[in-house]
C-alpha positions as CSV (number, residue, x, y, z in Angstrom):
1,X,19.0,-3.7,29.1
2,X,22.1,-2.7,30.3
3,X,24.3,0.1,28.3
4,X,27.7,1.0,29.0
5,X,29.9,4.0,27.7
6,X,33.4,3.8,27.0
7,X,34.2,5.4,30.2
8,X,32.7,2.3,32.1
9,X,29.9,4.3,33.2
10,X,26.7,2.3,32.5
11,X,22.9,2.5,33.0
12,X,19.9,0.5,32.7
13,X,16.7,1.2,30.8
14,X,13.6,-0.6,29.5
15,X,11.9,-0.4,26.0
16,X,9.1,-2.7,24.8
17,X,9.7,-4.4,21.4
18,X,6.3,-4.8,18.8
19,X,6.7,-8.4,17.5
20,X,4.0,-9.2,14.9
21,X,3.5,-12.6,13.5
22,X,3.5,-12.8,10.0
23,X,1.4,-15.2,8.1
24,X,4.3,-16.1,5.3
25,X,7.0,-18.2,5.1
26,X,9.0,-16.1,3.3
27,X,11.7,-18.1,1.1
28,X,15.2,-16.3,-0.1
29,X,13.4,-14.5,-3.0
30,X,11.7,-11.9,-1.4
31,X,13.3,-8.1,-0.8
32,X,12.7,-6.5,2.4
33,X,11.8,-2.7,2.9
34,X,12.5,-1.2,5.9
35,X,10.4,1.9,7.1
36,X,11.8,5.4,4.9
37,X,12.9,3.0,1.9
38,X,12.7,4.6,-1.5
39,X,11.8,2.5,-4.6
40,X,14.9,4.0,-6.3
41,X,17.3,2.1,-3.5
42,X,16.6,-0.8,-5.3
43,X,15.7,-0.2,-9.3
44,X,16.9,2.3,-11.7
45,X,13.9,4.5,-13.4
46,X,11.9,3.0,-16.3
47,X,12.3,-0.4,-14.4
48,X,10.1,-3.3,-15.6
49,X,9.8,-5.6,-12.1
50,X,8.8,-9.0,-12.6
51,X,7.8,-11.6,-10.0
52,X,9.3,-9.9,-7.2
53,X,7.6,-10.3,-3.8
54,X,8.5,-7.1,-1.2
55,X,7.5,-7.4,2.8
56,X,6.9,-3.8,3.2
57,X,7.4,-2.4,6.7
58,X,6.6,1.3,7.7
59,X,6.7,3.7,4.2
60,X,7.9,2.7,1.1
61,X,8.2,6.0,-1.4
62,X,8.0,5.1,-5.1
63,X,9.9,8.5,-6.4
64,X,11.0,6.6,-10.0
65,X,8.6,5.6,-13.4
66,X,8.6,1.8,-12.6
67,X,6.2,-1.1,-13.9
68,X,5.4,-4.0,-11.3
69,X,4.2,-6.8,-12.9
70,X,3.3,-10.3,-11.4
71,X,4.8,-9.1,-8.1
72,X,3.1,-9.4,-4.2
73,X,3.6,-7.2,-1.8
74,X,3.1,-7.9,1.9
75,X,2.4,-5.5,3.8
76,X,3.3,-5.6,8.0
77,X,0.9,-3.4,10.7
78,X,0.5,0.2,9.4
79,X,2.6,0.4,6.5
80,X,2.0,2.4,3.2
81,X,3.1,3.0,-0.1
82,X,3.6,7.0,-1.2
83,X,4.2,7.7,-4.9
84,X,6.2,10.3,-5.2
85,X,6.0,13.6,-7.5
86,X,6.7,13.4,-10.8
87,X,6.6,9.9,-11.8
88,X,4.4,6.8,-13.7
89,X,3.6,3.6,-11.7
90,X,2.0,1.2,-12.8
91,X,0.6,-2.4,-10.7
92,X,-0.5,-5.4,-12.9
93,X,-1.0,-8.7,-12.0
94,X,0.0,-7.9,-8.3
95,X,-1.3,-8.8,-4.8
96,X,-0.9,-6.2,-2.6
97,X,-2.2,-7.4,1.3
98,X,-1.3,-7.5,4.7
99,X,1.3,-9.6,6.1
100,X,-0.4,-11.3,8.9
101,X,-3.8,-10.5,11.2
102,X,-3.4,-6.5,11.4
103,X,-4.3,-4.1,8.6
104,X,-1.7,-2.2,6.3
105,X,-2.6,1.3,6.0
106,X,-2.8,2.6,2.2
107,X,-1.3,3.0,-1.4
108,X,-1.4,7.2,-0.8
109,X,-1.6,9.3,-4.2
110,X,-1.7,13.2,-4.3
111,X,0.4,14.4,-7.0
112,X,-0.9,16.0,-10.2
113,X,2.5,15.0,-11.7
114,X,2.1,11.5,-11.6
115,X,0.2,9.0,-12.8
116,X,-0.4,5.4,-10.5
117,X,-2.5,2.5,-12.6
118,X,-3.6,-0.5,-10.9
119,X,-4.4,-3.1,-13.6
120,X,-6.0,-6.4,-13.2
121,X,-4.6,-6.5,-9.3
122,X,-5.7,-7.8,-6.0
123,X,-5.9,-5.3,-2.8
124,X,-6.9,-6.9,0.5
125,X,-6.7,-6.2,4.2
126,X,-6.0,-2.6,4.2
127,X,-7.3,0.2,6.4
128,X,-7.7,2.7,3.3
129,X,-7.1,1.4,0.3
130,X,-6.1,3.3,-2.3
131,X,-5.9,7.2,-0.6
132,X,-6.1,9.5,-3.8
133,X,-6.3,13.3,-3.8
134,X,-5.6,16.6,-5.6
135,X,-6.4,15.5,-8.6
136,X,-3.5,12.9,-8.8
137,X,-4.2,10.8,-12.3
138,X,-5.4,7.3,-11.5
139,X,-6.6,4.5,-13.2
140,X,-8.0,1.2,-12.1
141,X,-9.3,-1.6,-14.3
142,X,-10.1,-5.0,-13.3
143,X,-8.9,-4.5,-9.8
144,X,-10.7,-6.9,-6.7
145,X,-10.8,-5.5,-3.2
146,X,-11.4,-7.5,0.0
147,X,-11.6,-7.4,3.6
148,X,-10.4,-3.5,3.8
149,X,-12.1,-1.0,6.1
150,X,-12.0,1.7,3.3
151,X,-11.3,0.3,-0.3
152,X,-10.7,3.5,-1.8
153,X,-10.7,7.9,-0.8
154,X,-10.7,10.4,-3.5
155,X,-10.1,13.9,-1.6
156,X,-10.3,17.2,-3.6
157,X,-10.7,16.2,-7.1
158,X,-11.4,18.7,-9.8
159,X,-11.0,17.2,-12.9
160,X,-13.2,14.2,-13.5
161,X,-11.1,13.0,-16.5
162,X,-7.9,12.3,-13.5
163,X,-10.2,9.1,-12.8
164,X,-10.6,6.1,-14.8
165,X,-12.4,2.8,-13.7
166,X,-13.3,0.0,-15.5
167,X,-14.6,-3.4,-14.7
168,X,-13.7,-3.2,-11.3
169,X,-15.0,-5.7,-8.2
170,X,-15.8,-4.6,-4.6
171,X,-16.1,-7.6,-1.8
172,X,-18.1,-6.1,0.8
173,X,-18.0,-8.1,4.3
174,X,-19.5,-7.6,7.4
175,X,-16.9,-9.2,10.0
176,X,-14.6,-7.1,12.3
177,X,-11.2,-7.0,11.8
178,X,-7.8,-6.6,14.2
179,X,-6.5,-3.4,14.0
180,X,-3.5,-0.7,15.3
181,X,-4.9,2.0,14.2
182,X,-8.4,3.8,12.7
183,X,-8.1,5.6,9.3
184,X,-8.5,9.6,9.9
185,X,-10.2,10.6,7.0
186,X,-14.4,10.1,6.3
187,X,-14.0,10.5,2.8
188,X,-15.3,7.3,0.4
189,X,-15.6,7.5,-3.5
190,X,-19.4,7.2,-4.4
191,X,-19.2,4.0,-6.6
192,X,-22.8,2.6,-8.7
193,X,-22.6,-0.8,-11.0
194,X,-21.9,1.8,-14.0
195,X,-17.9,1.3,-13.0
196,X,-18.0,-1.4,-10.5
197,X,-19.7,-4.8,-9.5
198,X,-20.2,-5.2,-5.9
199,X,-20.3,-8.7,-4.0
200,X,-21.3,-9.7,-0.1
């Protein structure tokens, strides 16, 4: 590539584009994040979202109360949702996975403030999961994961009564999966068939 000033003066340099093929055809009615968006760029707080689907690259923050319901989120190489301080967010109905043949990264959760409920949603293809710590209020019921390396990290939890599960189902697989990247944390939730149902 060639760049020139407004003096004339020009150089050349190199850079090397990522280009990831995504596996949907995305029509008009879907609302692209690009990496640093915030939730509150595109809905007011108390916001009810209905059949909305988001292509999520890099980190999307969720710093407003909001309700998704009946929405999908793709998710491109890496990226992640971070819910903010201070704020109620709740997931029903939705599909959350990744956006082609490389692993999103996590739904990350670590504010006592807030409170983040998945309820009767679908999470696939994700390196961790749901990433939860310091006892950050969280709630899942009638949730299916698939095909992530980590479904789900609790970190530093002191109160028990911050967690709620309920009729939850785990797909364990054994096959190897593309990846950018290796989670950095060794922490995984101890689950038993008192709050989850496990399937291979």
């Amino acid at each position: 590539v060639t760049f020139t000033q407004a003096t004339g003066t020009s150089s050349c340099s190199s850079f090397t584009i990522n280009y990831f093929n995504c596996c949907r055809n995305f029509n008009n009615n879907y609302m692209p994040t690009p990496n640093g968006a915030k939730i509150s760029d595109y809905y007011a707080n108390n916001s009810t979202v209905n059949n909305v689907t988001f292509a999520v690259y890099g980190t999307l923050t969720i710093n407003t109360n909001i309700d998704f319901f009946d929405c999908k989120f793709y998710m491109m190489p890496d990226a992640e949702i971070i819910i903010d301080q201070n704020v109620s967010v709740t997931f029903e109905k939705s599909l959350i996975e990744a956006c082609g043949e490389y692993k999103w990264d996590r739904i990350y959760h670590n504010q006592s403030s807030s409170s983040l409920s998945f309820i009767s949603c679908t999470i696939n293809d994700a390196l961790r999961g749901i990433h939860s710590s310091d006892d950050a209020v969280l709630q899942l019921t009638k949730t299916t994961f698939s095909r992530n390396i980590f479904s789900q990290i609790l970190q530093d939890y002191n109160s028990q009564s911050a967690l709620t599960w309920s009729g939850n189902t785990y797909n364990l697989y054994e096959k190897s999966y593309i990846t950018s990247q290796q989670p950095n944390s060794a922490v995984v939730l101890p689950l038993n068939s008192a709050n989850a149902s496990f399937k291979t």
